[in-house]
C-alpha positions as CSV (number, residue, x, y, z in Angstrom):
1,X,90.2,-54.9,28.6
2,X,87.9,-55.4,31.9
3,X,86.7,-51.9,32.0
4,X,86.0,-52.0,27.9
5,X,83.7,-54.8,28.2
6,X,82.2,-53.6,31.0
7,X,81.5,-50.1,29.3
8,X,80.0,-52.0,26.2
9,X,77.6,-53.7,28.4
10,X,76.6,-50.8,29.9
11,X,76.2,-48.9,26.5
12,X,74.2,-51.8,25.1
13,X,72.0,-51.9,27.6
14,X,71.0,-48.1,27.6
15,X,70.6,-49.0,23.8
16,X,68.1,-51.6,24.9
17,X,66.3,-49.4,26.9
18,X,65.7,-46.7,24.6
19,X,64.2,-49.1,22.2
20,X,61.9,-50.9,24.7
21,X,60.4,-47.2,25.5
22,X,59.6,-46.7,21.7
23,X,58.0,-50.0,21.4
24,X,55.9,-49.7,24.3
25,X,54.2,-46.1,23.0
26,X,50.5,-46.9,23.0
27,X,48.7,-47.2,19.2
28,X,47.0,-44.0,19.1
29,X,43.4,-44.1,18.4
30,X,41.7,-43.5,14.8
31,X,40.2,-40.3,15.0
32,X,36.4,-41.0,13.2
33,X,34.5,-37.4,13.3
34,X,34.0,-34.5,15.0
35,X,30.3,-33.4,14.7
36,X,27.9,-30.9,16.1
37,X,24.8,-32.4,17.8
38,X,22.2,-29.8,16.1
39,X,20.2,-27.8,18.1
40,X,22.0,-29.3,21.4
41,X,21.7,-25.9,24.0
42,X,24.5,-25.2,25.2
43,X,26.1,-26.4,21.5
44,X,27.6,-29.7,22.0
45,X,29.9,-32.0,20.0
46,X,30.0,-35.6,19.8
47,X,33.6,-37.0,19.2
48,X,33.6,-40.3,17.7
49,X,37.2,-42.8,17.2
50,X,38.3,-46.3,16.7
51,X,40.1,-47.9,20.0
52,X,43.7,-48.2,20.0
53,X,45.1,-51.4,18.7
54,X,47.3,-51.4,22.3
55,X,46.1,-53.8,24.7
56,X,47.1,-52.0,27.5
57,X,45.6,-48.8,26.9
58,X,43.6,-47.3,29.8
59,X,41.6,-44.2,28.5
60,X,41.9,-41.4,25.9
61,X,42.7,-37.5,26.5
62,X,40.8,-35.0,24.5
63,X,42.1,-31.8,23.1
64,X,41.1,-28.9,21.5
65,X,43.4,-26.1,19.9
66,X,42.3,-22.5,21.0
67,X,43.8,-19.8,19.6
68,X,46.8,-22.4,17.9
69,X,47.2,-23.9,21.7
70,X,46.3,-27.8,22.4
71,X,44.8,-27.8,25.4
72,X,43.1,-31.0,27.6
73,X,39.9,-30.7,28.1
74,X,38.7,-34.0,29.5
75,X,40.0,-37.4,29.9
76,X,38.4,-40.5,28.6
77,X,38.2,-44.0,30.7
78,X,38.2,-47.4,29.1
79,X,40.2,-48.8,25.9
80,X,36.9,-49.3,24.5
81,X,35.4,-46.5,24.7
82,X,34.5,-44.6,21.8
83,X,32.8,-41.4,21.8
84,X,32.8,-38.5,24.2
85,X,30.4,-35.9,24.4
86,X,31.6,-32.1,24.9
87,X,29.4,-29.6,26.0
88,X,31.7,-26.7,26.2
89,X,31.1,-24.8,22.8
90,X,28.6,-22.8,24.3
91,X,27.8,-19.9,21.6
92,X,29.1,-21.5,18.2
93,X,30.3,-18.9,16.2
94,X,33.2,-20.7,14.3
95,X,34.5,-23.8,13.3
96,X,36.0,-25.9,16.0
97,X,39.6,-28.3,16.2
98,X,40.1,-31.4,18.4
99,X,42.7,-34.0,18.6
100,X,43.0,-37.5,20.6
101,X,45.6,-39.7,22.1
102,X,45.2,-43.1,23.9
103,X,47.6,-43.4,26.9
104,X,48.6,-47.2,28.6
105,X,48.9,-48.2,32.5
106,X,52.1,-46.5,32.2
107,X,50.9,-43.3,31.3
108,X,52.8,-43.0,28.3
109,X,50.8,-41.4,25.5
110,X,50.7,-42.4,21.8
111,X,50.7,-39.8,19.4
112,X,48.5,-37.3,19.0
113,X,45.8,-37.9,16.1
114,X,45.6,-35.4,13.2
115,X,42.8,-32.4,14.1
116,X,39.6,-33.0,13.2
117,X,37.7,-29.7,12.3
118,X,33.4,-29.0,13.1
119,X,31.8,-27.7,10.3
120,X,29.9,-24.4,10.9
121,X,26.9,-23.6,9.4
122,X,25.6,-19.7,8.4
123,X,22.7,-18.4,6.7
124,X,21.2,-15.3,5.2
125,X,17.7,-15.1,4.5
126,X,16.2,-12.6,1.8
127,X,13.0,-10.9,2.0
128,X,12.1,-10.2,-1.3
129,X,12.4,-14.1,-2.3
130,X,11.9,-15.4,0.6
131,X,15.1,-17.5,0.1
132,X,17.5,-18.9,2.5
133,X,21.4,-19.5,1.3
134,X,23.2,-21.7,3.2
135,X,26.9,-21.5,3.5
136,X,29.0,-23.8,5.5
137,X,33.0,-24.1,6.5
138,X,34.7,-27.8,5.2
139,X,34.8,-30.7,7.6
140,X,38.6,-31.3,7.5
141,X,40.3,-34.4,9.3
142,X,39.4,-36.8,6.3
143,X,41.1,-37.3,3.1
144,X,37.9,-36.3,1.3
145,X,34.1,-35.2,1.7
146,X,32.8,-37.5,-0.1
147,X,29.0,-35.6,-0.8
148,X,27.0,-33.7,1.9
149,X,23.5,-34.0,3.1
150,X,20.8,-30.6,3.4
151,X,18.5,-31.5,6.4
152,X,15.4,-29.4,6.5
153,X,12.1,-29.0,9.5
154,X,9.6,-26.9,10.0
155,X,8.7,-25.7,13.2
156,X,6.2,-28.7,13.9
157,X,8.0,-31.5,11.9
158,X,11.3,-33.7,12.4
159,X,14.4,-33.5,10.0
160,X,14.3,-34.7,6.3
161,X,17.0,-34.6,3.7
162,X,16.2,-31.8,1.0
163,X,19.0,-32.0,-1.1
164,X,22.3,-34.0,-1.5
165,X,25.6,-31.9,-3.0
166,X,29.0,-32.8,-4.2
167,X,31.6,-33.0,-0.9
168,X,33.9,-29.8,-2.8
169,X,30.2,-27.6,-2.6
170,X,30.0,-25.4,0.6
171,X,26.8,-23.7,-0.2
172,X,22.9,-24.0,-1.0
173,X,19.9,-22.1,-1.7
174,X,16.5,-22.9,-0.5
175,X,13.9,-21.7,-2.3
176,X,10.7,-24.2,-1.9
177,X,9.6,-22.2,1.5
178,X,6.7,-21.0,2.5
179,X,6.1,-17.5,4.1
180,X,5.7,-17.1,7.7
181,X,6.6,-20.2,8.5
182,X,10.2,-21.1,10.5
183,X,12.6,-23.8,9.6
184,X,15.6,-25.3,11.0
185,X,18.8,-26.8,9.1
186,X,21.9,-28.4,9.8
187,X,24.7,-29.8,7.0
188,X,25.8,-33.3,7.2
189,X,29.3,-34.4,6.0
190,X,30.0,-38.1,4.6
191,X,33.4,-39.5,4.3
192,X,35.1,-42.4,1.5
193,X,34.6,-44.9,4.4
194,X,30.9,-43.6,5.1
195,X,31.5,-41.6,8.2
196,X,29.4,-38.7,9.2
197,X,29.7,-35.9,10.6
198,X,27.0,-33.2,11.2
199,X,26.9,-28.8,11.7
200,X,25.4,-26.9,13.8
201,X,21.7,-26.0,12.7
202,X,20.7,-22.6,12.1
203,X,16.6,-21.6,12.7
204,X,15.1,-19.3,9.9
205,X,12.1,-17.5,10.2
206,X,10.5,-16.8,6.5
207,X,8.9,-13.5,7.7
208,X,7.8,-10.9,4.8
209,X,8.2,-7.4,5.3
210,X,4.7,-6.2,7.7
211,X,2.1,-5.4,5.2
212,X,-0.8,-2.7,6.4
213,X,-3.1,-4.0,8.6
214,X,-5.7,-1.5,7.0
215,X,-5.8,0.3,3.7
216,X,-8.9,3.0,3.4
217,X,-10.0,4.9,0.1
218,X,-12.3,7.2,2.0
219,X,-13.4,9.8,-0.3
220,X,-13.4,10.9,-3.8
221,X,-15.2,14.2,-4.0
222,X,-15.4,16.4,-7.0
223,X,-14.0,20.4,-6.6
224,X,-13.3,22.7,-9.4
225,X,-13.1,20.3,-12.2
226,X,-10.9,18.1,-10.5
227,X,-11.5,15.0,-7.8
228,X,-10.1,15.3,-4.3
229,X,-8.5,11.8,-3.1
230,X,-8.4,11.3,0.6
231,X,-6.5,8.0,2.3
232,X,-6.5,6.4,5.7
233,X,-3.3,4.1,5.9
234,X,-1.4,2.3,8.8
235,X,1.4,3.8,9.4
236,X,2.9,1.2,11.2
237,X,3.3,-1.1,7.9
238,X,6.7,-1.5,6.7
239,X,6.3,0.1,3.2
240,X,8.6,2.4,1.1
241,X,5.8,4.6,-0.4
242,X,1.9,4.0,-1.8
243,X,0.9,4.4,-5.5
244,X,-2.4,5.6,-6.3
245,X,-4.0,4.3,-8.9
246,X,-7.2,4.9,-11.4
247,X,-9.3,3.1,-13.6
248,X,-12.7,3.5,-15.6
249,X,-14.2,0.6,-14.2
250,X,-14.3,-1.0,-10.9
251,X,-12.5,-4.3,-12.2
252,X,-10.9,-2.3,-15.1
253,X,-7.1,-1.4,-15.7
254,X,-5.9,0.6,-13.0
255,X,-2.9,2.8,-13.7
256,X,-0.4,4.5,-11.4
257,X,-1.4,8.5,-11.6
258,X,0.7,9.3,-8.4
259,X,3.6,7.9,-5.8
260,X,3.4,9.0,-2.4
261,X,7.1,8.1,-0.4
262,X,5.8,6.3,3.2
263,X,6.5,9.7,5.7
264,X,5.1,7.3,8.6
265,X,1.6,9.7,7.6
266,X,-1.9,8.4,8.9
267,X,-3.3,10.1,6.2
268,X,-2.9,11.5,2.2
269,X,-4.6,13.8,0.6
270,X,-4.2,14.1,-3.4
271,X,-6.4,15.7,-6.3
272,X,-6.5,14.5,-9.4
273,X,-7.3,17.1,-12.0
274,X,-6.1,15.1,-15.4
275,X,-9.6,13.8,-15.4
276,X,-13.5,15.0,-16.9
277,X,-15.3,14.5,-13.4
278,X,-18.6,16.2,-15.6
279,X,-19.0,13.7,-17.9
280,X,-16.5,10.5,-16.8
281,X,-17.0,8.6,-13.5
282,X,-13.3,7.2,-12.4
283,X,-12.7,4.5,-9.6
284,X,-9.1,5.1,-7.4
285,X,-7.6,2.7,-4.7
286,X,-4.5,2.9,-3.3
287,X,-1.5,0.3,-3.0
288,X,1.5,-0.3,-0.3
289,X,4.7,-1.1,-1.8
290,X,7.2,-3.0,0.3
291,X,11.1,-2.7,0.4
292,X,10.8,-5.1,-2.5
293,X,9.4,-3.2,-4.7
294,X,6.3,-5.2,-4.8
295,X,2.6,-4.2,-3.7
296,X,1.7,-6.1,-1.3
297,X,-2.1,-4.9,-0.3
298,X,-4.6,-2.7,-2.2
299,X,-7.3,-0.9,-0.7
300,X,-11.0,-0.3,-1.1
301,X,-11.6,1.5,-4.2
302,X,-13.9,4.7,-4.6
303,X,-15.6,6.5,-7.4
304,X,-16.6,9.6,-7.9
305,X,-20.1,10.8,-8.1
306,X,-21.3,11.7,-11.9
307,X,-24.2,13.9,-11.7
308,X,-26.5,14.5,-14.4
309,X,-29.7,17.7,-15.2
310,X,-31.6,18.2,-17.5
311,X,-34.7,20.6,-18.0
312,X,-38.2,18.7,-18.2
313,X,-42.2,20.3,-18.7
314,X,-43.6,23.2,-16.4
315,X,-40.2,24.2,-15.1
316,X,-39.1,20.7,-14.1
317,X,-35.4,20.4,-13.4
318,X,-34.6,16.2,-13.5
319,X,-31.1,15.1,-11.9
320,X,-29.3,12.4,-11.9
321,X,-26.4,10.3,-10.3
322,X,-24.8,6.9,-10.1
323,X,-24.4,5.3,-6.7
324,X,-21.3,6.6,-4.6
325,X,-19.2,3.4,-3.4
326,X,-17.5,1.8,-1.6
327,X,-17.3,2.9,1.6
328,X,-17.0,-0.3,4.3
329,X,-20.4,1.3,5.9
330,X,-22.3,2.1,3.2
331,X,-24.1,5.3,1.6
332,X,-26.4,6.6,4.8
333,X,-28.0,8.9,2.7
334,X,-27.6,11.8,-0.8
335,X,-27.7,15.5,0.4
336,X,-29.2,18.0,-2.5
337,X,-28.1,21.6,-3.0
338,X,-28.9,23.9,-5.6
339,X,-27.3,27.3,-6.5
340,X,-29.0,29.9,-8.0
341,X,-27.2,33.2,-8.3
342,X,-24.4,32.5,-6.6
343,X,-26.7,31.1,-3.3
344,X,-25.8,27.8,-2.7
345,X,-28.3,25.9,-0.4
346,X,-29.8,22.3,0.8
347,X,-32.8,21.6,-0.5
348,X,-33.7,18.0,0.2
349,X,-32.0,14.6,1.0
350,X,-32.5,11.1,-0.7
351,X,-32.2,7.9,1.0
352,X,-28.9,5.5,-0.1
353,X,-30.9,3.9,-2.6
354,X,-32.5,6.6,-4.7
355,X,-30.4,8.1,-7.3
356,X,-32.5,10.9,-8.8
357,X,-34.7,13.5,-7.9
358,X,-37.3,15.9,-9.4
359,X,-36.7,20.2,-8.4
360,X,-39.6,22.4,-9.9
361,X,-38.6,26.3,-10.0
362,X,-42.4,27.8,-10.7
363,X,-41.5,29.7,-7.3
364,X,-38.4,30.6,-7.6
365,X,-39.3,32.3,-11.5
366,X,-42.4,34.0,-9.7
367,X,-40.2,35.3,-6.5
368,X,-37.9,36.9,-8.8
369,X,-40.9,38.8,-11.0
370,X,-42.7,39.6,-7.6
371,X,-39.2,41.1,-6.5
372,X,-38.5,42.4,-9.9
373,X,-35.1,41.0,-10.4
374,X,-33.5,39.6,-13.0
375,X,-34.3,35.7,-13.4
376,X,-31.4,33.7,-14.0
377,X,-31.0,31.8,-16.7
378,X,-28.5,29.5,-15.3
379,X,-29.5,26.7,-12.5
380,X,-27.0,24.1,-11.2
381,X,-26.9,21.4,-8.6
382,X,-24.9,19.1,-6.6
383,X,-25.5,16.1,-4.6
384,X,-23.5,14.9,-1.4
385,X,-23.1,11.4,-0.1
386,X,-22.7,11.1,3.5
387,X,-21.3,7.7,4.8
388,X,-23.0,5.5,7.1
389,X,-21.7,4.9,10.9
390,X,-20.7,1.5,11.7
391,X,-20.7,0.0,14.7
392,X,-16.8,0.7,15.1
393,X,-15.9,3.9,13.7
394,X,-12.7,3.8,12.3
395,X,-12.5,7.3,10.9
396,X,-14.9,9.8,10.9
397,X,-18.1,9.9,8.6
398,X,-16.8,10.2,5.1
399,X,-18.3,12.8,2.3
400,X,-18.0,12.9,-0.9
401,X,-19.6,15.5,-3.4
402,X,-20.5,14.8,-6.9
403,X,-19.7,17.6,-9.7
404,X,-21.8,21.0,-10.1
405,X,-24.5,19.8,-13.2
406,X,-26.3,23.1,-14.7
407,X,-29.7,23.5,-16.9
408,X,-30.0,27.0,-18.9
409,X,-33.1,27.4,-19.8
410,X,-34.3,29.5,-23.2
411,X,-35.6,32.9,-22.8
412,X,-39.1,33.5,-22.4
413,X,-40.5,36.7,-23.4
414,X,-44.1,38.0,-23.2
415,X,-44.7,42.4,-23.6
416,X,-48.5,43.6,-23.5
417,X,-50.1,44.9,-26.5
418,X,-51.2,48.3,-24.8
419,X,-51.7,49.8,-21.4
420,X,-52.9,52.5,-19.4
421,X,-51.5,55.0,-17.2
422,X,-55.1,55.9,-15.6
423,X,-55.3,52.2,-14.4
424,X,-56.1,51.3,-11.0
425,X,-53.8,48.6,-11.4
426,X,-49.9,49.4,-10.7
427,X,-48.9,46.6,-13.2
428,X,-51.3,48.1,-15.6
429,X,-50.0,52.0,-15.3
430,X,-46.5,51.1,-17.0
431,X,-45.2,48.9,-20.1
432,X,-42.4,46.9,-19.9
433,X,-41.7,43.0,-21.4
434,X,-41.5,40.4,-19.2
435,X,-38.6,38.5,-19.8
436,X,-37.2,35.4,-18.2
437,X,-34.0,33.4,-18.1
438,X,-31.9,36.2,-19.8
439,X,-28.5,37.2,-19.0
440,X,-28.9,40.4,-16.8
441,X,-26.5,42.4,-19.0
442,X,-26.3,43.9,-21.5
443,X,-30.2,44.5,-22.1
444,X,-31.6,47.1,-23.8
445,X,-35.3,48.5,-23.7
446,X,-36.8,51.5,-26.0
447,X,-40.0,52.8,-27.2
448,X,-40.5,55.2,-30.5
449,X,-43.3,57.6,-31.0
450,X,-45.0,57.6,-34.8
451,X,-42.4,59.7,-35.8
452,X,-39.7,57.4,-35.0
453,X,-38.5,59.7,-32.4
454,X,-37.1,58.0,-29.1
455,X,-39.5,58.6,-25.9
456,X,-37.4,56.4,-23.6
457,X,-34.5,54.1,-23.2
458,X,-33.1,51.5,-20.9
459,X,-30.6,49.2,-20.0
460,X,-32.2,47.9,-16.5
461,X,-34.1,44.9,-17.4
462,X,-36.6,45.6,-14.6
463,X,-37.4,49.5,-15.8
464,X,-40.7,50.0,-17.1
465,X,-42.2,53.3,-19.1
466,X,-44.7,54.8,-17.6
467,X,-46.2,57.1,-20.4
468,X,-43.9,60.0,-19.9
469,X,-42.1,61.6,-22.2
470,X,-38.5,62.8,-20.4
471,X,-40.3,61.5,-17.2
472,X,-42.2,64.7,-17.1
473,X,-44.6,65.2,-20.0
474,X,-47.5,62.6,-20.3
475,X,-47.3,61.0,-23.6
476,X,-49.8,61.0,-26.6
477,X,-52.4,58.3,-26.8
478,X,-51.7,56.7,-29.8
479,X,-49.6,53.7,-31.3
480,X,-46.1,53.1,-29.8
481,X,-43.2,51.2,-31.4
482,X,-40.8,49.1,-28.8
483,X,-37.2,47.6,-29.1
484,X,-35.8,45.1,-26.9
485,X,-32.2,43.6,-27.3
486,X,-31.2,40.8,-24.9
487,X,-28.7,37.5,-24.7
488,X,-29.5,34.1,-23.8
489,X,-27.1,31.8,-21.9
490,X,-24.9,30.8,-25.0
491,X,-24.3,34.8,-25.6
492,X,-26.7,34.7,-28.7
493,X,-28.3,38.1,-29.2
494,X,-31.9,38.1,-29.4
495,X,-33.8,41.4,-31.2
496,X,-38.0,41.9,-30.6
497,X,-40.0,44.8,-32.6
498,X,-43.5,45.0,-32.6
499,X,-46.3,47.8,-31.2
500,X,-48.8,48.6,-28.6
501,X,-50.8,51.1,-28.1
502,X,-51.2,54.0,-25.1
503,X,-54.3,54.5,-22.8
504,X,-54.5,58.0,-21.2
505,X,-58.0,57.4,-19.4
């Protein structure tokens, strides 16, 4: 009966024990919030909690669960302490989980708190839009999220709220920024009770895609009925291909005529030939396009140069042209070529700010009767502007030639009423018509004796008859009939009849 009781006693008292070490587990703290300090270098988190209830509780241990492991990574000091600082994050990549416990002079430890998990903050930034959208991970540790908080700076500025969303939203879209500008942003969670807890923050620098420094329309010179294009671009822009473009006006409606795809080229060269460069003057310009699809710079624009002739009294050839633009230096001064035959040469040069000119061709009709060959019945022109040199030269001297403008003149035909063989002047001793601005071929030249009887024929518009009759017998003196037959520059036939008489002495 002894060693019953005294078993009992024994048994109650281990009882006793085991119930005083429950009871004297510490309260374990009230986990508050677990929040990035934004823009902290290296990332840091603040940990925030409510002391334990148990008086005798020395100091806190802080965990955090890596890779599903609670590990200590600091111990805390002081029952009322509340807040520890962690600077151990170092590159923030992911959402992080801590947990707490208080522990008593006795070292026993109360129970370890619920995890309490960092909200991480990313971002993608578009282009095009120039839009940020902010996406973030859910603060968990709480019951709820009650709303969250957009903060918002500029790189010169301190943090104001933007925008305010529901706790369930994890996302936003910024769209009220302006371009090359940078911003920063972190999230801010609020609890039921009023708690707060804040992200990381994110920097976001609103650049566009690089627009050209320089865009250059540098010439637009007429050839062959069409108008030869040539562009200086940067090459260094970011663009995804150039459009030229033509209007009718310098402020008119230009329209895409061509799309060049961005090769990294300094320079293109295009001809337009869908055009009337003889009677139409057309202004061009070129424009970047971006990996948006938008034009984002447009270049000086350039025209062609329209020329105009027209025949005037005494052999008076009047041209005309409208001033060549828009080069950044200017118009230093108008070259002037004629061609004649097929001979193409300068023949004077205007300053920038005369835009005509006056060519007489007295000589040139005499030089081709002195050298007996055909005068042409066709005369055209072309003028050439020649840019001005800056003081920086960033290309070379531009040109730019206007179309080829022709005058035709009408025939002009004069034959003597007689002549004579005996004269002692050589133009005198033969007959032939003088005849200008005719086509050279075909001609045809014949005289007729009384009889009607052919006493020579030609086709060379520069043969004369010199009174012989099968350029051996000396003809009668007497009346002659002649017949000439030529075309004029439009292919119309022209017929002259009419007689002379011959001289022998």
């Amino acid at each position: 009966m002894i060693k019953r009781i005294f078993f009992l006693i024994i048994l109650s008292l281990a009882i006793s024990n085991i119930g005083l070490g429950q009871i004297d587990i510490p309260d374990a703290p009230k986990f508050i919030s677990a929040s990035i300090i934004p823009e902290s270098n290296p990332t840091s988190v603040h940990i925030k909690w409510l002391p334990s209830d148990s008086l005798d509780v020395q100091g806190y241990i802080v965990y955090q669960i890596i890779n599903s492991i609670t590990e200590t990574i600091d111990t805390v000091w002081g029952r009322e302490t509340t807040e520890y600082i962690y600077y151990g994050l170092g590159n923030y990549q992911q959402s992080e989980k801590f947990r707490l416990v208080s522990f008593d002079n006795q070292y026993y430890k109360s129970n370890i708190t619920s995890p309490h998990t960092t909200i991480y903050l990313a971002h993608e930034y578009n282009k095009c839009n120039k839009n940020v959208s902010l996406n973030w991970t859910n603060y968990e540790g709480w019951q709820t999220v009650k709303e969250c908080n957009i903060y918002r700076r500029n790189i010169e500025g301190t943090y104001e709220r933007i925008a305010k969303v529901s706790g369930d939203k994890t996302s936003y879209e910024d769209k009220s920024l302006e371009a090359n500008n940078t911003y920063y942003y972190y999230i801010e969670a609020i609890s039921p009770e009023n708690y707060k807890a804040s992200s990381n923050s994110i920097k976001v620098k609103t650049e566009a895609y690089r627009a050209p420094n320089f865009l250059i329309t540098s010439q637009a010179s007429v050839k062959d009925n069409k108008i030869d294009l040539k562009f200086v671009v940067d090459n260094t822009a970011e663009i995804i291909e150039f459009r030229i473009q033509r209007a009718t006006s310098p402020d008119g409606d230009y329209k895409t005529i061509k799309v060049v795809q961005n090769t990294s080229q300094d320079v293109i060269l295009i001809s337009d030939n869908e055009i009337d460069p003889n009677n139409e003057i057309y202004y061009y310009r070129i424009a970047s396009v971006n990996p948006c699809g938008d034009i984002n710079a447009y270049s000086n624009y350039a025209c062609n140069i329209l020329l105009k002739a027209e025949t005037a009294e005494d052999l008076n050839h009047n041209l005309s042209w409208n001033e060549y633009q828009q080069w950044a230096n200017g118009v230093f001064n108008y070259k002037i070529y004629r061609i004649f035959d097929n001979i193409e040469a300068e023949i004077d040069v205007n300053p920038n700010n005369l835009f005509d000119y006056t060519y007489n061709i007295e000589w040139y009709v005499k030089y081709c009767h002195n050298l007996k060959i055909n005068t042409s019945n066709k005369y055209c022109y072309y003028v050439e502007a020649v840019e001005k040199q800056g003081e920086i030269a960033i290309i070379s001297k531009g040109r730019s030639r206007s179309n080829i403008a022709c005058v035709y003149h009408e025939p002009v035909f004069w034959i003597p009423n007689a002549f004579n063989v005996s004269s002692l002047e050589p133009e005198n001793k033969v007959f032939k018509p003088i005849i200008s601005f005719i086509k050279e071929e075909p001609y045809e030249f014949s005289v007729y004796n009384r009889f009607g009887m052919k006493v020579f024929e030609t086709n060379d518009s520069q043969e004369a008859w010199d009174g012989k009759i099968n350029k051996t017998y000396t003809a009668p003196s007497q009346y002659y009939t002649y017949y000439v037959k030529y075309f004029d520059f439009n292919d119309k036939q022209h017929i002259k009849t009419g007689i002379f008489f011959l001289f022998i002495k």
